[in-house]
N, C-alpha and C positions, 0 to 999 in steps of 0.2 A: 770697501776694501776688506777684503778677507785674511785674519791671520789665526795663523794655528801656533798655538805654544805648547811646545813637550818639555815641563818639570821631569828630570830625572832624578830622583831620591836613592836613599842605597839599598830599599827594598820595596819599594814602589815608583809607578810612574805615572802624573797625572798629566793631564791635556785637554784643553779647550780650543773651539774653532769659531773665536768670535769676529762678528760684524762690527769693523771697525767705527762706522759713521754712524750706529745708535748704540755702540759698546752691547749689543745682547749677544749672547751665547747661542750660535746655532743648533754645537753639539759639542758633549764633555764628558768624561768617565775617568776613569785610571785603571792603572793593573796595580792588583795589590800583592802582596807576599811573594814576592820576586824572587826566589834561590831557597822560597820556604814552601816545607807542602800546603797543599790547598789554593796555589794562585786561582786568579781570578781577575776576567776583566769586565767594568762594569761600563754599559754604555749608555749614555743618556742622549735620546733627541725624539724629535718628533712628540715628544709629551709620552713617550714610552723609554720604560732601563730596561738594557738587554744585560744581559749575565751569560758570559762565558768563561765553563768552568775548563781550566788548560796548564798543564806543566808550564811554567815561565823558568826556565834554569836562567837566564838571563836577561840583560834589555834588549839583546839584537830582536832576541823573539817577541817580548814585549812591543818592540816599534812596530816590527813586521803587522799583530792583531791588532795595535791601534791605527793604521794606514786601510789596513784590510777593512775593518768595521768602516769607515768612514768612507768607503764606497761602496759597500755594501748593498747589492741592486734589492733588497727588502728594507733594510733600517739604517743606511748609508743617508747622506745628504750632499753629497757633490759625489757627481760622473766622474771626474778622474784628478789628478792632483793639480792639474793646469786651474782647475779654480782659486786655489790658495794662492793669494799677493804675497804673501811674507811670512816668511819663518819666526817665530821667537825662541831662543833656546834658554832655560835657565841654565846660567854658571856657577859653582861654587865659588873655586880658589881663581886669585885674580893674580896675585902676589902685587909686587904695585909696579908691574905691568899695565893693565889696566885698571883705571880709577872710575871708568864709565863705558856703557855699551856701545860696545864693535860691532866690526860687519866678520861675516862670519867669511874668511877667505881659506887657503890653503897655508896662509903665512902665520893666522893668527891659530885655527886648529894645532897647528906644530907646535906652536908655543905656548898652547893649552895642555898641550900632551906635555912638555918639559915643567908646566906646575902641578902635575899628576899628583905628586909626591905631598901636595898641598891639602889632597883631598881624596884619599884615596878611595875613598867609597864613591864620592860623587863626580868626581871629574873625566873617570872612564866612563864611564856608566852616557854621563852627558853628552861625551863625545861618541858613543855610539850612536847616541841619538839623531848628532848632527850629518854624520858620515849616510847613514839610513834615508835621510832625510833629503841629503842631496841626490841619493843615489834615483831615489822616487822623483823629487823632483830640482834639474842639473841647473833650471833657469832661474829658479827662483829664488829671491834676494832673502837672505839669513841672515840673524843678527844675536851674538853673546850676550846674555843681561846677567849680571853680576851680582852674586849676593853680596859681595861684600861691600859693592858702590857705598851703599847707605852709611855703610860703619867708618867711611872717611872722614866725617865729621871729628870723633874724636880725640881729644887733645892729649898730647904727646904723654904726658904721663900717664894717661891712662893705655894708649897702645904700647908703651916703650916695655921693654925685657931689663931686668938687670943686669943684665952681661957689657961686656966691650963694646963700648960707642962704637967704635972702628970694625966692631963686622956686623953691628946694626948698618950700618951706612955699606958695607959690602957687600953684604948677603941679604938683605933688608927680611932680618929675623924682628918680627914685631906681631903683634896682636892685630889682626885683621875681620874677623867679627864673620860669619853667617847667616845665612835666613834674612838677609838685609830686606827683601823685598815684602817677604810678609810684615817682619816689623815696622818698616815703614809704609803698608798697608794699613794695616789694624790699627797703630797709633793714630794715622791720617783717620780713620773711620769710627775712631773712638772721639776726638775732638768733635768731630760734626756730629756723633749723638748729644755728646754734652753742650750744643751747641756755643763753643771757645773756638777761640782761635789758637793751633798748635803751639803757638810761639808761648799760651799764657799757661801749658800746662806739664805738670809730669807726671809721667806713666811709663810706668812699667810694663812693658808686654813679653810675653810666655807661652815661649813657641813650643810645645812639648808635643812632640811624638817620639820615632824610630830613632830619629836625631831631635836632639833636642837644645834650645838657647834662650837664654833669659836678656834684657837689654834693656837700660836708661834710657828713656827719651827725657833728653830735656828741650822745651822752646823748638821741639819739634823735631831735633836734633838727635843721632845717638852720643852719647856722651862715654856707654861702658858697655860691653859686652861679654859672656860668659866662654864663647869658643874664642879660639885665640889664634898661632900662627898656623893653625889645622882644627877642623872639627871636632880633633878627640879632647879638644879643652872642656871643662866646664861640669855641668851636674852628669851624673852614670845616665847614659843611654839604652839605648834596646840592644848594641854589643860592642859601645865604647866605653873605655874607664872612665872618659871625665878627668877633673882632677886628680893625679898624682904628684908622689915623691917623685923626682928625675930619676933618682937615683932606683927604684926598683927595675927601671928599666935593663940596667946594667947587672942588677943581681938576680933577676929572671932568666938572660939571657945564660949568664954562668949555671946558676942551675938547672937549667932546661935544655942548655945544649942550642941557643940559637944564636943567628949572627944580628946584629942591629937590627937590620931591617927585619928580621922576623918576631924581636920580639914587639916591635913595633905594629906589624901585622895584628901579633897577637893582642895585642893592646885595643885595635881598633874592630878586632871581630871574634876575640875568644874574650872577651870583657862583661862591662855594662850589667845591665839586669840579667842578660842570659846567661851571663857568667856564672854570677852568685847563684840565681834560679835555677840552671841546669834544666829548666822548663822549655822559655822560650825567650824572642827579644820583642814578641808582640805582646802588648800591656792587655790585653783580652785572653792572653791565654793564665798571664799572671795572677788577672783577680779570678778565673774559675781556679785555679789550684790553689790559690789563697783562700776561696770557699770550699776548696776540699781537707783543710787542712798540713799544707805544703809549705812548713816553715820557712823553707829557703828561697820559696816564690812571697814571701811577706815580709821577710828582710829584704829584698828586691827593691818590693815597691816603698818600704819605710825607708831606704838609702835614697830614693829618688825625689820620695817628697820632702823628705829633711835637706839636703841639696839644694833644692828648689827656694824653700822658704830662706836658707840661709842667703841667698842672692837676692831673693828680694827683699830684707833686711838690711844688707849692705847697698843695693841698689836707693833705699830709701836716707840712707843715711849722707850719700854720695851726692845726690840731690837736693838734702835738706826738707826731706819731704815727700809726701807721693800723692796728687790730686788721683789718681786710677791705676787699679790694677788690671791688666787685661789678658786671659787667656785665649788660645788658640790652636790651632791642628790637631791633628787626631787623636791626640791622649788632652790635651788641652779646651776641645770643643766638644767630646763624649765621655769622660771619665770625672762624676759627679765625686768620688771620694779621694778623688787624687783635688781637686780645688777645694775640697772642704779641710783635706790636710796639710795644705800648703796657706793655708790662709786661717787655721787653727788658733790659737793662744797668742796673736799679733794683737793684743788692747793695748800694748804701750804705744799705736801707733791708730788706734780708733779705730779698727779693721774689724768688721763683723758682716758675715753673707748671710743671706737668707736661704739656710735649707732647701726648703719646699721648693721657691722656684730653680736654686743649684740641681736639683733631681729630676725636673721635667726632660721631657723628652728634647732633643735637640731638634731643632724646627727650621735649622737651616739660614737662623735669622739672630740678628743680635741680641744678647737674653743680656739682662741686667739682675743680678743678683745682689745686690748689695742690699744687706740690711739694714734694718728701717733704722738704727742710731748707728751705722758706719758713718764715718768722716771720709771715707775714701771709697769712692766708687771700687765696684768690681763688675768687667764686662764680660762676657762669652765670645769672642765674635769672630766667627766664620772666615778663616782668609782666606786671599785672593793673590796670590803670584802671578795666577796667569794673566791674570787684567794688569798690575803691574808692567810684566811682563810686555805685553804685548801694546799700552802706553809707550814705554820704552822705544818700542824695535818701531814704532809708525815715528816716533818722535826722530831715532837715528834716520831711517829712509827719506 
């Protein structure tokens, strides 16, 4: 059984086209810098990456070169779409609508598009994916996988809002969690390196890229998560705020001349690191301006990783403890001074990495960096949504 899964992110988009009955990867890449210059889609099969360099103003175009490459009568690997058994789509915003992966129909698209609002970066984005997808191909069985499934675990006080029980219960305004699938990837894949069983440990894993989440696992469990009843919760991103006062909402919009919804816009893409920066909301373009001397791209990344470390502090505290720290995605699996600063002056909690190995090149494989008198592991490890993923969508069919 053949399934293809298209991750849509809010400025990238990755995809795998795995063989379901030995889980191996036929063929996989993504398009990176989606509505940024310099896109670029990277494609991997045959034991050769093809690189094409291409304006991506959007995901429609994005889908279109990754369907194209994957027929590709040179570096293609299936004749036409009729090989693909099954769709997987990652979802973001579920609202508690869905608590677990659907089939992907005209009833539940509709009602994807009415949680838009949930996710505004990633829920269109996804749903062009799926639209794309049918259009290619009409017969084939699709299915929703949810970031947030994961983060249902958590107990009421930790998702509830201070506000009115009575429009919690109406509007079901509550802490909802994303990245669920990576985090419960990586924790699942940190336990089997520590050879434990999930239930006997806690870890923290640290999802940091474009978007970014930090999340409690406890007993295998998420327990706490940093996004909340939309993405823009949690530590500065690549062009969300993260954490705010409510209230500047209201006094941006007064002094800027915008109505709700725009300042909210502007929250979720005039923000984040690009804000402050005025550089960019890619963390590669940060640390070169930061080595050009580009104050405001160094307060960027000092907001990010101060953020960071402050959640895993309270993540540790919330737990009573952290057997593993675990980083992840693309500022989180390449960005050696961003985990050396997040994991800095933490001896009140026996936390010490190993340099040297934190600096090696990324190998694609899970790097253990913990040093040699840490108490607390620190892993590297590579996620994997579309395997997720695509678990998932064989498990719903």
């Amino acid at each position: 059984m053949k399934v293809l899964v298209i991750n849509s992110g809010s400025s990238s988009l990755k995809y795998q086209l795995i063989d379901m009955e030995t889980e191996s990867v036929i063929a996989k890449g993504g398009c990176e810098r989606i509505g940024i210059e310099g896109s670029n889609l990277k494609h991997k099969a045959k034991g050769k990456e093809i690189v094409i360099q291409q304006a991506m103003p959007d995901h429609t175009v994005a889908v279109s070169l990754v369907l194209k490459a994957l027929t590709d009568a040179e570096y293609g690997v299936i004749a036409s779409m009729e090989e693909i058994d099954a769709v997987g789509h990652r979802a973001v915003a579920s609202g508690e609508v869905f608590k677990a992966p659907t089939l992907v129909t005209d009833e539940s698209i509709a009602k994807m598009e009415e949680l838009s609002d949930l996710a505004p970066l990633h829920n269109p984005p996804a749903i062009v994916g799926v639209k794309a997808c049918r259009a290619a191909m009409p017969n084939t069985p699709m299915a929703f996988v949810f970031d947030t499934s994961f983060h249902f675990t958590m107990p009421e006080y930790a998702y509830m809002y201070a506000i009115d029980y009575e429009d919690y219960q109406k509007y079901s305004i509550r802490r909802y969690g994303f990245h669920g699938t990576s985090h419960k990837f990586v924790s699942q894949e940190a336990a089997k390196y520590l050879g434990k069983k999930p239930e006997d440990l806690k870890i923290i894993t640290c999802h940091l890229g474009n978007g970014s989440s930090i999340t409690a696992v406890k007993g295998g469990k998420s327990i706490d998560t940093t996004m909340g009843f939309t993405p823009l919760a949690g530590v500065p991103m690549g062009t969300r705020s993260g954490d705010i006062d409510p209230a500047v909402v209201e006094y941006l919009a007064q002094k800027k001349g915008l109505t709700l919804a725009e300042a909210i816009t502007y929250l979720n893409k005039k923000g984040g690191v690009a804000g402050i920066s005025g550089v960019s909301s890619d963390f590669r373009d940060l640390r070169a301006a930061k080595a050009q001397g580009n104050k405001r791209a160094a307060l960027a990344l000092d907001m990010f990783t101060y953020a960071c470390k402050k959640y895993v502090g309270a993540y540790t505290a919330a737990m009573n403890g952290v057997d593993c720290i675990v980083f992840t995605a693309g500022v989180g699996e390449n960005t050696p001074s961003v985990i050396e600063a997040v994991c800095g002056d933490m001896d009140y909690i026996g936390l010490e990495i190993d340099k040297e190995k934190n600096s090696a090149p990324n190998n694609g494989q899970i790097r253990d960096v913990t040093g040699k008198n840490s108490k607390v592991k620190v892993l590297i490890i590579p996620t994997n949504e579309e395997l997720v993923i695509a678990r998932e969508t064989v498990e719903l069919l």
